[in-house]
N, C-alpha and C positions, 0 to 999 in steps of 0.2 A: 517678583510675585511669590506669597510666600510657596509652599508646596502643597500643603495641603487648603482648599478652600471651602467653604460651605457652598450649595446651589445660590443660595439669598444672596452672600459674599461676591460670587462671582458673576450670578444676573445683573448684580449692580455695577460692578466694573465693566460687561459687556455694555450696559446701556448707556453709560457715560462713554464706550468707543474706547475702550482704551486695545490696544489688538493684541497687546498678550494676553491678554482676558478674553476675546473671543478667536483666537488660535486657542484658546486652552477649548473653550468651550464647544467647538467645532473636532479637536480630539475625542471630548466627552462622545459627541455625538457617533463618531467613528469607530469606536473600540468599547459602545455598547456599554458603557461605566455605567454602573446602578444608580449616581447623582440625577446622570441628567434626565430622565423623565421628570424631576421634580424643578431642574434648572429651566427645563420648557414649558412647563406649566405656569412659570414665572414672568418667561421671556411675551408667550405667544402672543398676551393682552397689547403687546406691545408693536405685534407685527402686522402687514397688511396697508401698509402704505408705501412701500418702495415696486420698483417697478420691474417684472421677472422677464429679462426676455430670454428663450433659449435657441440655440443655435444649432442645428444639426446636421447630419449629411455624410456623403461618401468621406472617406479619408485620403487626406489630399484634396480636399475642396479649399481650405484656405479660412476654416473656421478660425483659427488660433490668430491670424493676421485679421481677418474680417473683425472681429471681434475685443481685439487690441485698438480698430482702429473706431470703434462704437466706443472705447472705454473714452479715447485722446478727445472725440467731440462732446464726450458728455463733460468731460475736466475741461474744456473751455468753456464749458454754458457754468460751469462752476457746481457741476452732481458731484457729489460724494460715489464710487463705484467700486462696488466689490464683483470679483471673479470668481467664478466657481470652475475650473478647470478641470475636466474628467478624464483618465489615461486607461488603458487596459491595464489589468495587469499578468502580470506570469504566473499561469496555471501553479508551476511548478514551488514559486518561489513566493510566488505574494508579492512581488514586488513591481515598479510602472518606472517605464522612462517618460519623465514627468515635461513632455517637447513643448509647453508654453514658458517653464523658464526662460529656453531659450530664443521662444517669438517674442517675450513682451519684455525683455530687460529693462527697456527704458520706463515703465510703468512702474518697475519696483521700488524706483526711486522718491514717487510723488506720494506722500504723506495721506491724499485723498481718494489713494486707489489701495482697495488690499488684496491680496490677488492668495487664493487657496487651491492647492493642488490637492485630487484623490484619485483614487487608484479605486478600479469598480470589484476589486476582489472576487471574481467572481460572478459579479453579479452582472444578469443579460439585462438588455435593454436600453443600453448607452448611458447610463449612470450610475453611482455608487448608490448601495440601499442608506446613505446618511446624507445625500445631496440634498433631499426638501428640508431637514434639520439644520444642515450647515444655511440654506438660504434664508430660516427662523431668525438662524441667530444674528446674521446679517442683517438682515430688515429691523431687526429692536435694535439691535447699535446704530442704528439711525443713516444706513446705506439709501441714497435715493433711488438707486438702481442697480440690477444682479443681474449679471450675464453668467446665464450655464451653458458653458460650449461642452457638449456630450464627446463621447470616443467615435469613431467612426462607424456609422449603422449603417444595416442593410434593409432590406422592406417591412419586415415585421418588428424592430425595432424602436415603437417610437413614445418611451414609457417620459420621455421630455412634456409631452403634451399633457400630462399629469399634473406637472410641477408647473412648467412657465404660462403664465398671462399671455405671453405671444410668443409662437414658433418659429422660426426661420430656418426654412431648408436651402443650405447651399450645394449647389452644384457647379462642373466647369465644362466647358468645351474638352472634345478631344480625350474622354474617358471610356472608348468603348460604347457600348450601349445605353445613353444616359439616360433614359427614358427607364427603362428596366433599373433601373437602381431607384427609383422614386414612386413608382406604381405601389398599389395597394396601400399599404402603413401609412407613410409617409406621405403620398399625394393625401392621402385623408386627414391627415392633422395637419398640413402646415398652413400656419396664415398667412409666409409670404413666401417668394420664392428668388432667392438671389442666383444669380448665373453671375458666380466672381471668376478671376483670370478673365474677363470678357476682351482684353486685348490679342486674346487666340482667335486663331480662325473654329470659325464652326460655332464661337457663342449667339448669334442672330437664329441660328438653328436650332439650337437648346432653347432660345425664346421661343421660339416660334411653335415649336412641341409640345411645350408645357403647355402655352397658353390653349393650345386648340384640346388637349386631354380637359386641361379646367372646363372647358365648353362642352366638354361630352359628358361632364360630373353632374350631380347634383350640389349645389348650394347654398345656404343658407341666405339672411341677406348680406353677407359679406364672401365678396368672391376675390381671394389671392392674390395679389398685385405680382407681376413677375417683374426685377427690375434685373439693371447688370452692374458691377461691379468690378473694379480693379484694384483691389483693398490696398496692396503692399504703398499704392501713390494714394489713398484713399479717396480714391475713382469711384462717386456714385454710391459714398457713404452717408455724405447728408440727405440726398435723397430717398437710402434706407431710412434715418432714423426718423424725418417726417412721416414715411408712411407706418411707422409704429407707433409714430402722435396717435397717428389716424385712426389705428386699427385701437389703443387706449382708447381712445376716444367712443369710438364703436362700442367698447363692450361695458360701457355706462351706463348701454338699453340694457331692453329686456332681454336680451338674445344674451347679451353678457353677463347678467346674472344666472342664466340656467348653466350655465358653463362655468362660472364658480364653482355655483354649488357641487356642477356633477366632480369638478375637478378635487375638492373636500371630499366629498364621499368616495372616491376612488383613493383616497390618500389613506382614508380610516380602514378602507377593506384590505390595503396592501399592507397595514401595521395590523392586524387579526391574523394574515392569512403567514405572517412571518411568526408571531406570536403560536398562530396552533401548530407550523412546525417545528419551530423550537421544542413547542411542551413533544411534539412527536418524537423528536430523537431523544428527547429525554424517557424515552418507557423504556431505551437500549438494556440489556441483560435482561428482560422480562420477560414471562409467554406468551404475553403480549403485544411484546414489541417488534418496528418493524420489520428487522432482522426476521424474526422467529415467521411472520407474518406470508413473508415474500417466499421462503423455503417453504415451505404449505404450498403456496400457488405453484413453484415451481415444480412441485412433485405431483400438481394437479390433486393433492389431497382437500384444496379449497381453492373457491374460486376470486377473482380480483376483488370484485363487490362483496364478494361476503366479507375478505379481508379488510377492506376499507371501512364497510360495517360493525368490526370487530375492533380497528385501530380507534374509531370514532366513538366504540363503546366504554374504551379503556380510556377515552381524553375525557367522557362527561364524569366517567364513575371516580375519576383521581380529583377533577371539579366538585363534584357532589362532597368527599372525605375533605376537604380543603373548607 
């Protein structure tokens, strides 16, 4: 591929699948290259028919194998599947030991699976800030379905429900307190509930927990199926992926169009709210900036709100000279 490519150029190589074209195109999106807003603008018309499920849950639930073993039954129904694999990375370094190379080897090999590693640089929430882009550009290349297995979250973590069509939270016997690891956030978004490693003692128990909390929740008309699972022998994996027909199937009412849409509009507010802090550290060396801003507050010469008043004064008035 040559080196340098036009957006047009290389929208078109991504939609023809070709996957050095959309590895390139999925760096674009990573490293914030000035092309690709205009490479998505290309792509997007093109997306919205593959199918997002995401996968989330303590670390050590068994997402990476769970997950590998959703990609092997979707390649025997003969899907096209891409991976979107999310790692932490090192404060320090910026760098992610990238552990689904080493769960999925044998996927790397099949021509009809493309499997993408990223690193969340930073960013909370159990995803990387370029995962709904990298899943864009998957879905115009003509992927029939996208698995995003997140990094390992805790309760307030659960910015997946954003991104994917269907959530799946796994959990396992025999972790401590499992019930406290899924309360608040997470019991709130997820559409189903796997209890994988079920061949441990104590996973009839983690059924039996969740299901009676689901009972004390309130719910829509779709209420969480808790199932159990034993990925690594892919124990109770087709029985997963039926009930994600299911829950597809579900959100083709009306209850699954408000959930679209809010899941859009929480996309466009997360690309403004990155957008006004960007322009924010860009006022850096100013007397206006937030440097300058916060040493005020902190000598109590002004107060948080005024400051923020004053930050928010200096973003319209650089908009207004623009």
């Amino acid at each position: 591929m040559p080196p340098e490519l036009s957006a047009p150029e290389l929208a078109e190589r991504v939609v023809a699948a070709k996957t050095p074209a959309i590895a390139r195109a999925i760096s674009w999106a990573e490293r914030g290259y000035e092309r690709f807003p205009e490479l998505l603008r290309l792509l997007y018309p093109r997306t919205g028919r593959a199918r997002v499920v995401g996968l989330t849950g303590a670390p050590g639930a068994g997402k990476s194998t769970l997950t590998a073993a959703l990609a092997r039954l979707a390649r025997e129904e003969g899907k096209r599947v891409g991976i979107v694999a999310v790692d932490p990375s090192s404060p320090f370094t910026g760098g992610a030991i990238l552990g689904d190379r080493i769960r999925m080897q044998d996927l790397y090999t099949d021509p009809g699976v493309l499997i993408r590693s990223m690193a969340t640089r930073g960013q909370l929430g159990g995803l990387s800030r370029a995962t709904a882009d990298a899943v864009d550009v998957l879905d115009a290349a003509g992927f029939d379905e996208i698995l995003v297995e997140t990094v390992g979250v805790g309760q307030d973590e659960v910015e997946i429900f954003r991104l994917a069509e269907s959530c799946v939270v796994v959990l396992t016997p025999g972790m401590g307190d499992d019930i406290q690891a899924i309360k608040a956030g997470l019991m709130e978004v997820a559409d189903l509930f796997v209890v994988n490693k079920a061949d441990r003692e104590g996973a009839d128990r983690v059924v039996a927990e969740v299901s009676q909390m689901l009972e004390l929740g309130e719910h829509g008309a779709w209420v969480p199926p808790v199932l159990k699972s034993v990925a690594r022998v892919g124990k109770g994996v087709p029985e997963l992926r039926a009930e994600l027909e299911r829950h597809r199937q579900f959100l083709l009412g009306e209850e699954g169009l408000g959930r679209r849409r809010a899941r859009v509009r929480r996309r466009i507010e997360s690309i403004v709210r990155d957008r006004l802090l960007s322009d924010l550290y860009a006022l850096a060396g100013t007397d206006g900036s937030l440097d300058a801003h916060t040493a005020a507050v902190e000598e109590r010469r002004e107060d948080p709100r005024a400051a923020a008043e004053g930050l928010l004064g200096a973003l319209r008035s650089g908009r207004r000279k623009e």
